[in-house]
KOLDREN-341644 format. One record per residue (C-alpha): residue number from 1; residue in one letter; y, z, x. Coordinates in nm, 2 decimals, padded with zeros to 4 digits, always signed. Last residue first. Layout:
REM residues N
NODE    n  res      py      pz      px
NODE  NUM    A       Y       Z       X
...
//
This chain:
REM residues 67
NODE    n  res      py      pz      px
NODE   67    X  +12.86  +11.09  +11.58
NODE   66    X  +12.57  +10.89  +11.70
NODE   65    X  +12.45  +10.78  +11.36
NODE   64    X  +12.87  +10.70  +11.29
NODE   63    X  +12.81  +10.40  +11.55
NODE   62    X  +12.57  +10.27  +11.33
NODE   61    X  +12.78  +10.27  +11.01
NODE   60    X  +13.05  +10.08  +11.21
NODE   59    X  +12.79  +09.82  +11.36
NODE   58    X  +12.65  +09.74  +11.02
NODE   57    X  +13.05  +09.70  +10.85
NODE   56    X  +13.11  +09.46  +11.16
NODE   55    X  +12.77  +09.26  +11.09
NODE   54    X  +12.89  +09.25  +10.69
NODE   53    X  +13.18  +09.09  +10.82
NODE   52    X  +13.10  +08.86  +11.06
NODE   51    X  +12.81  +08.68  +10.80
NODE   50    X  +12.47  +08.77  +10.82
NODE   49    X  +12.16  +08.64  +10.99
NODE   48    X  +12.17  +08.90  +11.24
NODE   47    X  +11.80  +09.08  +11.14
NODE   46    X  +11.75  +09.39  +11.26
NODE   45    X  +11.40  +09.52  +11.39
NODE   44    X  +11.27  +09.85  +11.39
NODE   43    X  +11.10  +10.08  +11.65
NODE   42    X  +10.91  +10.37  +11.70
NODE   41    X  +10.65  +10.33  +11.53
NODE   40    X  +10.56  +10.00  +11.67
NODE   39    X  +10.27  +10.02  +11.87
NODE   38    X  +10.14  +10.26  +11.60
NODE   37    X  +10.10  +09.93  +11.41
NODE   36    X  +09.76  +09.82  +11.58
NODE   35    X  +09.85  +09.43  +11.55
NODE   34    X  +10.19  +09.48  +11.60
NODE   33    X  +10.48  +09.34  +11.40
NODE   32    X  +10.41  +09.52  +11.11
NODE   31    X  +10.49  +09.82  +11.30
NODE   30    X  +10.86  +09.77  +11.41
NODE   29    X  +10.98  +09.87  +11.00
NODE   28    X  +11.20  +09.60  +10.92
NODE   27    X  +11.56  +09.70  +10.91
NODE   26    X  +11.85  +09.77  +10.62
NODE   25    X  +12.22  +09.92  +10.66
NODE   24    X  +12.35  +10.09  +10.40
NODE   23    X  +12.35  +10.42  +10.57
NODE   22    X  +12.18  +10.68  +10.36
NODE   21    X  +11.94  +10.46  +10.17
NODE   20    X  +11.89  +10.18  +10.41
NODE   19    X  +11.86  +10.45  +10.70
NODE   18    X  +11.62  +10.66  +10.52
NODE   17    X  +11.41  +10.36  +10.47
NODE   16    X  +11.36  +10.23  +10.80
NODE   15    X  +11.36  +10.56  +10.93
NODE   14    X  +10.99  +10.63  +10.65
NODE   13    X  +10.89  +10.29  +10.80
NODE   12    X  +10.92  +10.35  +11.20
NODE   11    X  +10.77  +10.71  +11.16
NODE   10    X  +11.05  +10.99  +11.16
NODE    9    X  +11.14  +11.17  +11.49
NODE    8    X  +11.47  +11.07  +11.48
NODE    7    X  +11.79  +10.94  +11.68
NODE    6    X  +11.65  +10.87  +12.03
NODE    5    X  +11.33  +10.75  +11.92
NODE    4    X  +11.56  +10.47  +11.77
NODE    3    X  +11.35  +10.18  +11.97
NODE    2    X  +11.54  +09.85  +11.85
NODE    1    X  +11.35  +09.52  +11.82
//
C-alpha cells in the first residue's frame, strides 16, 4: 500500500483512475481493503507481478509525478 496524500487531494478511487488514464500506470483503490473504506482513501496498492520492463516503464512514469 502506497499513501499519495503527497501528490493529490483526490479520493483513493477517483487517483486510482486519473493516474491509469494520464500515466499508464494502474493501482487498486486502498479502500476496498478496509472494512470502513475511508481508512483507505488515501492510499493505493500496486501490484509487482510484472515483468522488468514494464516495472522500469512504472517507475519512470512515477518519477515524472514528482517533476
Amino acid at each position: 500500500m502506497a499513501d499519495f496524500s503527497g501528490l493529490s487531494d483526490l479520493p483513493d478511487d477517483a487517483f486510482a483512475k486519473w493516474l491509469t488514464a494520464k500515466h499508464g500506470v494502474a493501482t487498486v483503490p486502498g479502500s476496498s481493503f478496509y472494512s470502513r473504506a475511508q481508512l483507505g482513501r488515501k492510499q493505493v496498492r500496486f501490484a509487482f507481478c510484472k515483468t522488468e520492463d514494464m516495472l522500469q516503464q512504472a517507475v519512470e512514469r512515477l518519477q515524472r509525478l514528482r517533476d
